[in-house]
C-alpha positions as CSV (number, residue, x, y, z in Angstrom):
1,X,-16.9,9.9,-3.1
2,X,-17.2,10.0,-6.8
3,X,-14.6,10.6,-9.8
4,X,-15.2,11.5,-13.1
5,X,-12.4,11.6,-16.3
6,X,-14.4,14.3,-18.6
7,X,-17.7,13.2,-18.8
8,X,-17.4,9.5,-18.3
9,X,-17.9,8.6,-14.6
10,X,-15.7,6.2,-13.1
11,X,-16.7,5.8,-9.6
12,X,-19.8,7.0,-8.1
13,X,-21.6,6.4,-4.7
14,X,-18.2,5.2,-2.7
15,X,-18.9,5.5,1.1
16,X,-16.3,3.3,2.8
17,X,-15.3,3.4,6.0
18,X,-11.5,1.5,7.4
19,X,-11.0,1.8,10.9
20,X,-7.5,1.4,12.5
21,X,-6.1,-2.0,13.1
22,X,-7.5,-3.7,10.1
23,X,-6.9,-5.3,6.7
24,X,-10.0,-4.3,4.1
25,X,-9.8,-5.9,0.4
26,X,-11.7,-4.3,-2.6
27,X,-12.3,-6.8,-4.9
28,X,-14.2,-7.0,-8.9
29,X,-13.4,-7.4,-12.5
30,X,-11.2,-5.2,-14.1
31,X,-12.1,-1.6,-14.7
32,X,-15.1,-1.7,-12.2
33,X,-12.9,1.7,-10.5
34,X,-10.9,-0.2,-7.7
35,X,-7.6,1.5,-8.6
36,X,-9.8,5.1,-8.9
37,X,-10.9,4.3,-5.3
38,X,-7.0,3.7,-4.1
39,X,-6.1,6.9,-5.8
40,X,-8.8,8.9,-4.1
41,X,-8.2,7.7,-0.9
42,X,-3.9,8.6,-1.5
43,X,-4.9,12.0,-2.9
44,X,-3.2,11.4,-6.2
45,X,-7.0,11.7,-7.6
46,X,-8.9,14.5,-6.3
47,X,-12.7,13.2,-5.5
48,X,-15.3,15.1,-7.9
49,X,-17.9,14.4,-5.5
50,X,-17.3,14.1,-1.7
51,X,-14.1,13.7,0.5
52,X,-12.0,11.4,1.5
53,X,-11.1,11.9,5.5
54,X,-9.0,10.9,7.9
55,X,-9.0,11.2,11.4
56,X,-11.8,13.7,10.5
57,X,-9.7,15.4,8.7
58,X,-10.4,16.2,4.6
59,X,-7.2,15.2,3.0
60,X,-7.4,16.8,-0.4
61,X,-6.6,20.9,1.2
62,X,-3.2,19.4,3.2
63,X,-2.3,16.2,1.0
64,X,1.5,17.3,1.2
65,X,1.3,17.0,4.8
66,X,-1.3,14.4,5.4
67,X,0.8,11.7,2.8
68,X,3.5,11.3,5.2
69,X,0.7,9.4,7.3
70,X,-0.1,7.5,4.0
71,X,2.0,4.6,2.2
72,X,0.8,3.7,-1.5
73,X,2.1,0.6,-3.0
74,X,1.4,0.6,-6.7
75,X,0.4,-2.6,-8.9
76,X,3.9,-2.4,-10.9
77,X,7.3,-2.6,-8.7
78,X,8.6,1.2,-8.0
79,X,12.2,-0.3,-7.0
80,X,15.2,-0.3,-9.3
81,X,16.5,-4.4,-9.8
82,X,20.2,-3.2,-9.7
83,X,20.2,-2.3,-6.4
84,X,20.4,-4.2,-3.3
85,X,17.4,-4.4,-0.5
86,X,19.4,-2.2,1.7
87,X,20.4,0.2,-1.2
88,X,16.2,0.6,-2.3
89,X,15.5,0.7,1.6
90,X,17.9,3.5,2.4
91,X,17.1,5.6,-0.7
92,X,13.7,5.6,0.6
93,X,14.6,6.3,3.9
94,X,16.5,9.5,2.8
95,X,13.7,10.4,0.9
96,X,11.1,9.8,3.3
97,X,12.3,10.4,6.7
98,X,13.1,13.8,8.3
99,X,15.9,15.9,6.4
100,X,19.3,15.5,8.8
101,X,18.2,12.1,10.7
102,X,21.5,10.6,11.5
103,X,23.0,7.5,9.2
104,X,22.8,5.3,12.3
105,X,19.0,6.1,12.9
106,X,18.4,5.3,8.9
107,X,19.9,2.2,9.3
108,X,18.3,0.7,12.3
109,X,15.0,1.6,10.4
110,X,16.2,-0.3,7.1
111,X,17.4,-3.0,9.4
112,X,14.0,-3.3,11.8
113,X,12.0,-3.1,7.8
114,X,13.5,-5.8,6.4
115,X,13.6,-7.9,10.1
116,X,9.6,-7.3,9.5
117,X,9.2,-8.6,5.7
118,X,11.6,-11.3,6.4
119,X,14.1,-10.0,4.6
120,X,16.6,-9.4,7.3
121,X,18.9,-12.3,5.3
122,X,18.4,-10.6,1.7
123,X,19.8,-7.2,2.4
124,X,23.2,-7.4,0.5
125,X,21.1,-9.0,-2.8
126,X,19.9,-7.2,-5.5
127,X,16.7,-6.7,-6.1
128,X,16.7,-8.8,-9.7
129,X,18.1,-11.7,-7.9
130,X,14.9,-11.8,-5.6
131,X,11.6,-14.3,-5.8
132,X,8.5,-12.1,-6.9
133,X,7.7,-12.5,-3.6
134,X,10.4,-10.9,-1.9
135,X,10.3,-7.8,-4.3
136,X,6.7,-7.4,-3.2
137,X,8.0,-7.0,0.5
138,X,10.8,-4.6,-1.0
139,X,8.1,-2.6,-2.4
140,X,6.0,-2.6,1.0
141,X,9.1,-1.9,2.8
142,X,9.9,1.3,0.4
143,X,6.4,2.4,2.3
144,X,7.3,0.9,5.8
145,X,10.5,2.8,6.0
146,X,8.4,6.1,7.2
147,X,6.2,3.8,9.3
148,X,2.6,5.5,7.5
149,X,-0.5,4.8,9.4
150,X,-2.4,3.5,6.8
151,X,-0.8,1.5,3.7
152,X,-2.7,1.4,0.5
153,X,-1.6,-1.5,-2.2
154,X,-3.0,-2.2,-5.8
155,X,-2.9,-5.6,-6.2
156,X,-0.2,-6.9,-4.3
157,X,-0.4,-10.6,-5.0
158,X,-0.8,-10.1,-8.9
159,X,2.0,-12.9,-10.4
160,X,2.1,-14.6,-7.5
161,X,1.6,-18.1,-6.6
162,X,-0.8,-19.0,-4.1
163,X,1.5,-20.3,-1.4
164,X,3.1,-17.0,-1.9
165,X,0.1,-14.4,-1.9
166,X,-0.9,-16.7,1.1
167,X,2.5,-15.6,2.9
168,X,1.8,-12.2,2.0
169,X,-1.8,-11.7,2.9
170,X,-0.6,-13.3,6.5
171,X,2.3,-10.3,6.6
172,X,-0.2,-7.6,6.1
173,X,-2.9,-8.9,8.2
174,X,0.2,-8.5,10.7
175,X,0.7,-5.2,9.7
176,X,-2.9,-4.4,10.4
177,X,-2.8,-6.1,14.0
178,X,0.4,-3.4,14.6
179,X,-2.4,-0.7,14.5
180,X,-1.8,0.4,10.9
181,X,-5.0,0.5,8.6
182,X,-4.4,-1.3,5.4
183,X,-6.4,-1.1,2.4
184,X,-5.6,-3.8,-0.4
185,X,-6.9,-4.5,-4.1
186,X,-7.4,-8.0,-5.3
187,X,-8.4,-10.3,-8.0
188,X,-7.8,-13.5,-5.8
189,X,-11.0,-15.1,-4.0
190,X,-8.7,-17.5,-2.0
191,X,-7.7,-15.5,1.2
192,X,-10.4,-13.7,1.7
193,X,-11.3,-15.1,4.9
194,X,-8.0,-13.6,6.4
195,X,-9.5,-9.6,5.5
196,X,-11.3,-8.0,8.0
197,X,-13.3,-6.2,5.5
198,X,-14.6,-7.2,2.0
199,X,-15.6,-4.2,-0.2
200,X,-17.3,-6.0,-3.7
201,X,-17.3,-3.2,-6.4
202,X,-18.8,-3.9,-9.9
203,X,-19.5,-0.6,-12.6
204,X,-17.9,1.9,-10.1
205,X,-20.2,1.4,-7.6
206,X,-19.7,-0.7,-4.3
């Protein structure tokens, strides 16, 4: 794929491929077109060159329907502090789940989320009172809740300590060996030996 912002072209040349079942990283310096490469690949940019599939399928003429299969974590948290892990969890599972589905199913989903992220113990806290750590699994689980086949996250481990962007690389390599495809963003040169794929991008181009 490529993408352009008026005449100034961002990425050009991207042909990636992420199979099922596994955890790919895009690393590079800032502004090399890693978060332009997410966005394509969630249909919130639309490629100027190319398409972005899945399952064989181009994305970009039934995004609506197609990004029910797709979870995108942005860089900055989407989940407000004031509420509790449960209260962020069930919002999104309102949200994201099919209109009517019964309290009790919403619930065991929250419930079976946070038993995943480890977060089981932290449902009644609120969100401010979390370790950056733990808000980064709220804001995976705010994804999680409609159980997407691929998850997509911009820089997932930015602010956190190694021992704690160790613990999360381990949970989504997890997630990957669950089947899901997962696509992740990074600055970090530490963990790399735990992706399945490296993609190295520099000047838009891989």
């Amino acid at each position: 794929v490529a993408w352009k912002a008026g005449r100034a072209t961002i990425v050009e040349g991207v042909d990636l491929a992420f199979p099922a079942g596994t955890l790919s990283g895009i690393i590079g310096p800032s502004g090399c077109g890693k978060t332009t490469v997410l966005r394509c690949l969630t249909t919130l940019n639309k490629a100027s060159a190319g398409a972005v599939t899945l399952d064989g399928a181009d994305l970009w003429p039934q995004r609506r329907s197609w990004r029910a299969r797709i979870g995108y974590v942005p860089q900055d948290d989407v989940v407000h502090t004031a509420l509790t892990v449960r209260g962020a969890l069930t919002y999104a599972a309102r949200l994201r789940l099919e209109a009517g589905t019964p309290a009790d199913i919403v619930e065991r989903r929250v419930v079976s989320v946070a038993r995943l992220l480890g977060l089981e113990e932290r449902l009644a806290l609120r969100i401010a009172r979390l370790s950056g750590g733990q808000r980064k699994r709220v804001n995976i689980g705010v994804e999680l809740v409609a159980d997407p086949e691929v998850l997509v996250l911009d820089e997932p481990a930015s602010g956190l300590d190694p021992g704690t962007e160790g613990d999360l690389v381990k949970l989504l390599r997890g997630l990957a060996g669950a089947g899901r495809t997962v696509v992740m963003t990074t600055h970090s040169m530490e963990f790399l030996d735990q992706l399945h794929q490296v993609v190295l991008m520099a000047k838009g181009r891989v």
